[in-house]
SEDRENNU-70084 format. One line per 2 residues: number of its first residue (from 1); their letters; for each residue x, y, z negated of N, C-alpha, C, O, CB. Coordinates in Angstrom, 1 decimal, m for minus. Glycine has a CB too. Layout:
BEGIN
NUM) A) X Y Z X Y Z X Y Z X Y Z X Y Z ~ ...
***
This chain:
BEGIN
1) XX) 0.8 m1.2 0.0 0.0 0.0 0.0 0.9 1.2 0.0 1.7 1.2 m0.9 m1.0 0.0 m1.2 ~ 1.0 2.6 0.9 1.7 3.4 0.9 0.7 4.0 m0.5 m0.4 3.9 m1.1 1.9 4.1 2.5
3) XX) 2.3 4.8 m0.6 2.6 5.5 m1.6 2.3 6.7 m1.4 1.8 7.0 m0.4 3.6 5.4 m1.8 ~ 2.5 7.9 m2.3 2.6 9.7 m1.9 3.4 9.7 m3.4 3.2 9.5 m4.6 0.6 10.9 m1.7
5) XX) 4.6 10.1 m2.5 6.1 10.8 m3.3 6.2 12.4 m3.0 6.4 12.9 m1.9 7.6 10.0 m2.6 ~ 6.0 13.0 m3.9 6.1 14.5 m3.6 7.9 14.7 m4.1 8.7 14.0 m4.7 4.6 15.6 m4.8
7) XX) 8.2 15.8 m3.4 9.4 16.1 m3.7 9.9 17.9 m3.8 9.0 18.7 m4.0 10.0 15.3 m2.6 ~ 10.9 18.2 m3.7 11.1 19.4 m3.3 12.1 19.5 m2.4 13.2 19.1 m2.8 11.2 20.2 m4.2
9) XX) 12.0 19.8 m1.5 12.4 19.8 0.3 13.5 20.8 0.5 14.3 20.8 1.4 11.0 20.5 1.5 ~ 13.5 21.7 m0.6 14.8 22.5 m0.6 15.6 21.9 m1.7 16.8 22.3 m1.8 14.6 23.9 m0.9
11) XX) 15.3 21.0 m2.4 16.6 20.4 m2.9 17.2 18.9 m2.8 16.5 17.9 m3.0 16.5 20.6 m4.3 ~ 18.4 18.8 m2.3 18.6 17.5 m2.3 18.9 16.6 m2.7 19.4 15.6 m2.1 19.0 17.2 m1.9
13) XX) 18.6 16.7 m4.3 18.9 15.6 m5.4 17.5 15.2 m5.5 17.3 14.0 m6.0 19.7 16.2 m6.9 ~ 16.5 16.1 m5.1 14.9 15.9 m5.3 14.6 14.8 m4.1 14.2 13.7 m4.3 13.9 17.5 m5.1
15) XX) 14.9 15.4 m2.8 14.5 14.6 m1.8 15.9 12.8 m1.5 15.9 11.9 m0.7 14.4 15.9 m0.5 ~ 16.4 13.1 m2.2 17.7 12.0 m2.6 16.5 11.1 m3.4 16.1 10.0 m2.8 19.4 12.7 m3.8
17) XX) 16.2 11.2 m4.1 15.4 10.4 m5.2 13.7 10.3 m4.9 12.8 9.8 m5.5 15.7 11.2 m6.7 ~ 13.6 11.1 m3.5 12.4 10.6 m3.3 12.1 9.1 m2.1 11.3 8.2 m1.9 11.7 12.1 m2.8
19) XX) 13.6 9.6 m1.4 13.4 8.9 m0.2 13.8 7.2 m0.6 13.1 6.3 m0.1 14.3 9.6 0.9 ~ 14.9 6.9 m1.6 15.2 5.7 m2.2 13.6 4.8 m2.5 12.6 4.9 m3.1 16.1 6.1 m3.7
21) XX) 14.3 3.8 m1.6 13.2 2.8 m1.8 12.1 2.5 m0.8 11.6 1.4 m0.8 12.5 3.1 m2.8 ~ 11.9 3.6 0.0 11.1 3.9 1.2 11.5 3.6 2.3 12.6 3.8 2.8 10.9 5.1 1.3
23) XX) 10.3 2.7 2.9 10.2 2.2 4.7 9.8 3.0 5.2 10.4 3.1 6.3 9.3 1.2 5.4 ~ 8.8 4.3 5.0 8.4 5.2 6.3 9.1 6.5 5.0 9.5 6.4 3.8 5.9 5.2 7.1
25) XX) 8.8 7.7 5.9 8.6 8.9 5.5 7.8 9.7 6.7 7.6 9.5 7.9 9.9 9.5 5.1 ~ 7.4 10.5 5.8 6.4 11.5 7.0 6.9 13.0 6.1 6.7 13.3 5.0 4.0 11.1 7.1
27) XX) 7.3 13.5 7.1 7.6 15.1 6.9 6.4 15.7 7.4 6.0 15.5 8.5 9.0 15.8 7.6 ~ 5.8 16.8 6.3 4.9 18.0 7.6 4.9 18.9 6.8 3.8 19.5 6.6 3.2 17.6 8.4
29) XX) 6.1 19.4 5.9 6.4 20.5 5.3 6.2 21.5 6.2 6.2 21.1 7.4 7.7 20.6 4.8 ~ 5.9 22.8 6.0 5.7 23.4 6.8 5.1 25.1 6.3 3.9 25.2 6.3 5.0 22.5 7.6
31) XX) 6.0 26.4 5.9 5.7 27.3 5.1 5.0 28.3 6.5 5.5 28.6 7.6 7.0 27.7 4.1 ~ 4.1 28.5 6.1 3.5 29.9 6.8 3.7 31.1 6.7 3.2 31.9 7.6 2.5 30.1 6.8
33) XX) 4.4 31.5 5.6 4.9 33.1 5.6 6.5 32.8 5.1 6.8 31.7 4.6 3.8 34.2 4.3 ~ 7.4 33.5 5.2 8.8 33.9 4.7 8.9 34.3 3.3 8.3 35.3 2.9 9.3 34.8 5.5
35) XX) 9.7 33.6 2.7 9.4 34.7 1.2 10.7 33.9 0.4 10.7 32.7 0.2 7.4 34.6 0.2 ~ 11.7 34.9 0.0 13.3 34.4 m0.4 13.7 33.6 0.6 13.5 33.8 1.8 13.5 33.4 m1.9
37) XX) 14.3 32.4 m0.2 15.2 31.4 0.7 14.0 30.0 1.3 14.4 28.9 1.7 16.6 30.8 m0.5 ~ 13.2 30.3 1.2 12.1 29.9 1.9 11.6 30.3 3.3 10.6 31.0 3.5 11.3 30.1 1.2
39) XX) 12.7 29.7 4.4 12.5 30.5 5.4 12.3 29.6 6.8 12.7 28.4 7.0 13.8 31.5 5.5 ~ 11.6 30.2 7.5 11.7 28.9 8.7 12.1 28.0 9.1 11.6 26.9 9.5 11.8 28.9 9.3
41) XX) 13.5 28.6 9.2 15.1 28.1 10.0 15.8 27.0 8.5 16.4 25.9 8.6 16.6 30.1 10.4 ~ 15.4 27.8 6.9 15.6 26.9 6.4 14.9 25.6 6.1 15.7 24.6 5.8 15.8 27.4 5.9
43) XX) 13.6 25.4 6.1 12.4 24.6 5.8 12.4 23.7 7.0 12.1 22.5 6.7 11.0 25.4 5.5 ~ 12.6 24.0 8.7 12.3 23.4 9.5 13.5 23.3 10.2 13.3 23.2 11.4 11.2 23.8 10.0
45) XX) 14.5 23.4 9.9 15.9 23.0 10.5 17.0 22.7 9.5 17.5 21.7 9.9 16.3 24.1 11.3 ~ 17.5 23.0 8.5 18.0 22.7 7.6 17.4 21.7 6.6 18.0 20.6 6.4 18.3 23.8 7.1
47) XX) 16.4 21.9 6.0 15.7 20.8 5.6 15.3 19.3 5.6 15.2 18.4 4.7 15.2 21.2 5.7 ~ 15.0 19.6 7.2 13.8 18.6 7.4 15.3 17.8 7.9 15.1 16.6 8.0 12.2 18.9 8.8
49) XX) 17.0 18.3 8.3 17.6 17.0 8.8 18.4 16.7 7.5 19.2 15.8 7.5 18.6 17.1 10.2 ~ 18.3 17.6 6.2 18.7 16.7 5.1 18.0 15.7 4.7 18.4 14.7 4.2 19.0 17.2 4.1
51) XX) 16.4 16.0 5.1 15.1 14.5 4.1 16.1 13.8 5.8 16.5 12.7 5.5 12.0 14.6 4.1 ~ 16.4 14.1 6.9 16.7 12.8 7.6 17.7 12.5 7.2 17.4 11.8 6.2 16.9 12.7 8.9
53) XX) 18.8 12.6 7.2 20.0 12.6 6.8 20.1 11.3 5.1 20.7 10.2 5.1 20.2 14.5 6.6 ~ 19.4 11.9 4.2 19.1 11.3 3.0 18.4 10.2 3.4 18.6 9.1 2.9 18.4 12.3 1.9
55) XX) 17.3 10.2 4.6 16.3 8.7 4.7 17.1 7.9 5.7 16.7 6.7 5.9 14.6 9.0 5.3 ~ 18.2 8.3 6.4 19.3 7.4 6.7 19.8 6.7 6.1 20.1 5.5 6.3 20.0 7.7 7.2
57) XX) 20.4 7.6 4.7 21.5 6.8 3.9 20.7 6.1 3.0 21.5 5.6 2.2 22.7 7.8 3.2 ~ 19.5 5.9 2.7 19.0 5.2 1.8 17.9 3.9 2.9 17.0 3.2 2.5 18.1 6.5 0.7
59) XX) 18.3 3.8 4.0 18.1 3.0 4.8 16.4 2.6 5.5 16.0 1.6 6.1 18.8 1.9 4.0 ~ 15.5 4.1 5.1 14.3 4.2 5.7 14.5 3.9 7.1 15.4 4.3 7.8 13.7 5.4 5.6
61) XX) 13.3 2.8 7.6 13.0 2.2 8.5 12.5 3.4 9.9 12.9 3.6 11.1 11.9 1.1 7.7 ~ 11.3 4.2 9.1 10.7 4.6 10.3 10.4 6.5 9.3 9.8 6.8 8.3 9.0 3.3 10.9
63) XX) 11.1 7.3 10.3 10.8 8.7 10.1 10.3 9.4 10.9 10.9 9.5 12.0 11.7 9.3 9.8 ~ 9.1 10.1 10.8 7.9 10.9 11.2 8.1 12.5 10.7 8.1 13.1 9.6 6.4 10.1 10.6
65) XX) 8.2 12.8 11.7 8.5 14.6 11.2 7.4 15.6 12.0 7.9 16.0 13.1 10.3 15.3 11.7 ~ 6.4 16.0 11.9 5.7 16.7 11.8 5.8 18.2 12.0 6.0 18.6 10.9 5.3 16.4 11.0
67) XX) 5.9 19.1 12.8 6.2 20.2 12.7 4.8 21.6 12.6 4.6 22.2 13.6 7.1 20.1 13.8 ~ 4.2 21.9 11.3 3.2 22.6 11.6 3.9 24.3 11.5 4.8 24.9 10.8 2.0 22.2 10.6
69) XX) 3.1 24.4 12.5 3.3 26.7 12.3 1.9 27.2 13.2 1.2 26.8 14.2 5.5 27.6 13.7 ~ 1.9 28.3 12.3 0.6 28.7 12.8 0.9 30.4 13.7 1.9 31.1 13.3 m0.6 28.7 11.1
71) XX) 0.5 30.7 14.4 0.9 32.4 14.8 1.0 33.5 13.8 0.5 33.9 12.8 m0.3 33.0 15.8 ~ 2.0 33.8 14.5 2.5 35.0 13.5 1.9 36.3 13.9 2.4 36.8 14.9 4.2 35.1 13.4
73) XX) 1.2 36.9 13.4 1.2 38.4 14.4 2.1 39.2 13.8 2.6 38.7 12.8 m0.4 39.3 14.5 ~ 2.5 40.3 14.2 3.3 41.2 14.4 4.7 41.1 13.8 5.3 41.8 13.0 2.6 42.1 14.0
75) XX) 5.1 40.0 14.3 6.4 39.0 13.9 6.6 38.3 15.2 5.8 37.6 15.8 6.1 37.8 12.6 ~ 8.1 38.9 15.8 8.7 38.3 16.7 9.5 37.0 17.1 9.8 36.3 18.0 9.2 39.0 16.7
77) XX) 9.8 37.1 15.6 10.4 35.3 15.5 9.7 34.5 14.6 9.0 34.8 13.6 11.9 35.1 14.8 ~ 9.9 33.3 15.3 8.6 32.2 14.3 9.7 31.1 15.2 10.3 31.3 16.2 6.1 32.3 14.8
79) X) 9.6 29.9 14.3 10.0 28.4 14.4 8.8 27.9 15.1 8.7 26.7 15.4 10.2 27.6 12.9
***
């Protein structure tokens, strides 16, 4: 029966210890506004290849990454 492991995606001792043990993962982190170090480029590029990275070395079978973003208005850059 799958599981739901919550974690925190900006840290990698959090997502180190979430991914141990795990056949699938499904990423669909995904922040809609910017705010500190909570940033696009960090959450959806830095992030999402450490949970890969970490669900490699702990030998996950099958990884699913999900990418949500919604329109930004009067904002030029968006992920």
């Amino acid at each position: 029966m799958p599981e739901l492991v919550e974690a925190d995606i900006l840290g990698a001792s959090s997502i180190g210890s979430a991914v141990t043990g795990s056949y699938a993962i499904v990423n669909a982190t995904s922040p809609y506004v910017e705010r500190g170090d909570v940033t696009f480029e960090r959450v959806h590029v830095k992030a999402a290849a450490d949970l890969a990275r970490a669900a490699r070395g702990a030998g996950v079978e099958r990884f699913v990454q999900i990418s949500g973003s919604a329109p930004i208005r009067n904002q030029t850059r968006h992920t």
